[in-house]
C-alpha positions in Angstrom: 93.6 75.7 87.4 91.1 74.2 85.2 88.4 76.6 83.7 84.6 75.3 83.4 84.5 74.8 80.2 88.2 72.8 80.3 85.9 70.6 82.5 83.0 70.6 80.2 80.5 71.4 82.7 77.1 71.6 81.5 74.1 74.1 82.1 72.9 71.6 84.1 75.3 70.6 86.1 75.4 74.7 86.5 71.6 74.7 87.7 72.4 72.0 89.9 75.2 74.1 91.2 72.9 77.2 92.0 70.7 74.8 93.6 72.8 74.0 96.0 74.2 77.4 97.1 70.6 78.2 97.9 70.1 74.9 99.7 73.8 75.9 101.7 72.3 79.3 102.4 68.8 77.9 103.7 66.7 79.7 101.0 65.7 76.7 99.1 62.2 78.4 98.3 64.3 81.5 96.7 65.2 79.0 93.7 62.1 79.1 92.2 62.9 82.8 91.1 65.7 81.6 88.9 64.3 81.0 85.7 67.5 80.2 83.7 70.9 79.3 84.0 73.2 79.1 81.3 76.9 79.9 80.1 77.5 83.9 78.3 81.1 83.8 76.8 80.4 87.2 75.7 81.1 88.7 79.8 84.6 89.7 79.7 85.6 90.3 83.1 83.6 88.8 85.6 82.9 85.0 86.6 79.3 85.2 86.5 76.2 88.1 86.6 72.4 87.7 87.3 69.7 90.1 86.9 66.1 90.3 86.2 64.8 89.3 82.9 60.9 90.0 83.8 58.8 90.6 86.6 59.3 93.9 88.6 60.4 94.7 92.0 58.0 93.0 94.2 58.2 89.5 91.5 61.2 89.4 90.1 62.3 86.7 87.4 66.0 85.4 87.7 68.4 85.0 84.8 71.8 83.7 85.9 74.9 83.4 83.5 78.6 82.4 83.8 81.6 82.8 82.1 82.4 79.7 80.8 86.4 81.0 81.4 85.5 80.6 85.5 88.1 78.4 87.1 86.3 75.3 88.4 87.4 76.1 92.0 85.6 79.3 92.1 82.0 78.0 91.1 80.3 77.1 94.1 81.6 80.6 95.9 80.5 82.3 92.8 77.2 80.5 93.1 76.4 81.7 96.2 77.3 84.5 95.6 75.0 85.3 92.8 72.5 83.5 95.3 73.1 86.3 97.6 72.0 88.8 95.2 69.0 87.0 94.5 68.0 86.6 98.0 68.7 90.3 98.9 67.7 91.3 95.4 71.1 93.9 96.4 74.3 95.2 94.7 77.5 94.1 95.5 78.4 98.0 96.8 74.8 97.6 99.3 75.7 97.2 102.7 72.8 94.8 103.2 74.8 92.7 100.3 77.9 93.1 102.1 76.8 91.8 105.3 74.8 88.7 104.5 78.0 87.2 102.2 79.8 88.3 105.5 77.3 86.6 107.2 77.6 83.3 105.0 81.7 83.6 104.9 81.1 84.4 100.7 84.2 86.3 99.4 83.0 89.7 98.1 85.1 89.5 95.0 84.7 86.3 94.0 84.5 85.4 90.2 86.9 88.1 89.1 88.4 87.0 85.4 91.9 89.1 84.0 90.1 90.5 81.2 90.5 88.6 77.8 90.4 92.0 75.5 93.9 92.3 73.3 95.4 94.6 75.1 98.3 96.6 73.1 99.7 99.2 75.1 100.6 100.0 78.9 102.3 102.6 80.5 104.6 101.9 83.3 107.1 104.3 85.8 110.5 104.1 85.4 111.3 105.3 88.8 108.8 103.3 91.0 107.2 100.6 88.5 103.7 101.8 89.5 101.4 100.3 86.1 98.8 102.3 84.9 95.7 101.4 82.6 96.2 99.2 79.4 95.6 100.1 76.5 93.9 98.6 73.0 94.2 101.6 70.8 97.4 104.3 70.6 96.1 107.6 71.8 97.4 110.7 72.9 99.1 109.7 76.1 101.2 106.5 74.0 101.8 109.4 71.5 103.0 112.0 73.9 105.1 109.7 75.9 106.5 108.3 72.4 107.3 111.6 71.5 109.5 112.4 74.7 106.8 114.7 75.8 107.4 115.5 79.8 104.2 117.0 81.3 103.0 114.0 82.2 103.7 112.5 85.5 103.5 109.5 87.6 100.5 109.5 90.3 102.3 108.0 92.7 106.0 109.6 92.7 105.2 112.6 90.5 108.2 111.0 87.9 107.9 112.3 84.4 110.4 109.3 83.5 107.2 106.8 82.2 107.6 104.3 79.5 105.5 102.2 77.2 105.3 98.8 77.2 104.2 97.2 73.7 102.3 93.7 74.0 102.6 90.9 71.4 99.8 90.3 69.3 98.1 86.7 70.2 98.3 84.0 68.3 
């Protein structure tokens, strides 16, 4: 799968995309509170974010940004689905936000990027395989299980056998 910027999609080809997921969702009008769209390779783990940049509740101003690491095939869901925030002005964990993508068939957790930080460390179960949370940094829990240290214990099958996986530096 090709990322947007492997297809050298423009901001204006992105506009055009946001365009028409309001145009799909029948809230043409709701466009004009987008006042930008543009690419923010600094998001890390999610395909795209909007939010208001001025304006208040009642007259809100749009900003809309994407990760230019999006796969290609995930644009126009994500599109409406940043749509769908404008149109509700909502949260993804709102029930009114969860309805109206339901409403619209727009997948919930669309967008979602493996995160691009260097990861360095994970710990892992021996006895069931269950993966806990990655690590950049080698702190106390790397240390202790290093160390042959056994008071900590898998969450899942209680197992004090855990190990630590070491990742390779990138290139």
């Amino acid at each position: 799968m090709t990322t947007l910027k492997d297809q050298n999609i423009t901001e204006s080809r992105l506009e055009v995309e946001m365009q028409k997921a309001f145009e799909d969702l029948g809230y043409e009008e709701k466009f004009a509170l987008v006042d930008d769209v543009s690419f923010n390779s600094r998001l890390r783990s999610s395909g795209a974010r909007c939010w208001v940049h001025k304006g208040n509740a009642k007259n809100p101003r749009w900003k809309v940004d994407f990760n230019p690491a999006l796969k290609y095939e995930e644009l126009e869901d994500t599109a409406k689905h940043e749509a769908i925030h404008i149109i509700t002005n909502e949260r993804d964990s709102s029930e009114i936000f969860k309805q109206t993508c339901n409403k619209y068939d727009v997948p919930l957790n669309c967008g979602k990027l493996e995160s691009v930080r260097d990861y360095k460390y994970q710990i892992v179960c021996n006895e069931c395989g269950k993966k806990f949370k990655k690590y950049k940094k080698k702190g106390k829990y790397i240390k202790h299980i290093e160390n042959g240290n056994t008071r900590l214990s898998c969450t899942e099958c209680n197992s004090r056998d855990l190990k630590v996986i070491y990742f390779d530096k990138k290139n």
